[in-house]
C-alpha positions as CSV (number, residue, x, y, z in Angstrom):
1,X,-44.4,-14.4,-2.3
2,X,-41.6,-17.2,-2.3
3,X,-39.9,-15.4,-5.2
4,X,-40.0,-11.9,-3.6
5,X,-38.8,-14.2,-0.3
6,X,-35.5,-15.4,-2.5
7,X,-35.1,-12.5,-4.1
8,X,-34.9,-10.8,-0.8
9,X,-32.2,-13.2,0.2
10,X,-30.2,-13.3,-2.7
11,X,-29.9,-9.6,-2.4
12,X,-28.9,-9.8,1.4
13,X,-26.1,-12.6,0.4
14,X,-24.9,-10.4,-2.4
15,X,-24.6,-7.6,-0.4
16,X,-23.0,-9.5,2.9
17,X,-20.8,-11.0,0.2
18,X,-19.6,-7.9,-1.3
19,X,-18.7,-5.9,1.5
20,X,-16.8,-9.0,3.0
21,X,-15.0,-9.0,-0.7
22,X,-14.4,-4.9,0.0
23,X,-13.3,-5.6,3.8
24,X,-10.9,-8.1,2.6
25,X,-9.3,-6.0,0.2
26,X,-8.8,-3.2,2.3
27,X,-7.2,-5.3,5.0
28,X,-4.7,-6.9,2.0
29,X,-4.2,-3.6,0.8
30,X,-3.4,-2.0,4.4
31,X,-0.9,-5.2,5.5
């Protein structure tokens, strides 16, 4: 149950962390 918990996590951070990496570049590539 803890490991689905983490896993669950760890998939949220990736993701949150990967369309703030995708929002960035957009904004560098618009300025």
């Amino acid at each position: 149950m803890l490991d689905d918990l983490d896993r669950h996590l760890l998939d949220i951070l990736v993701r949150d962390s990967r369309t703030s990496l995708k929002d960035l570049a957009q904004q560098v590539g618009m300025s």
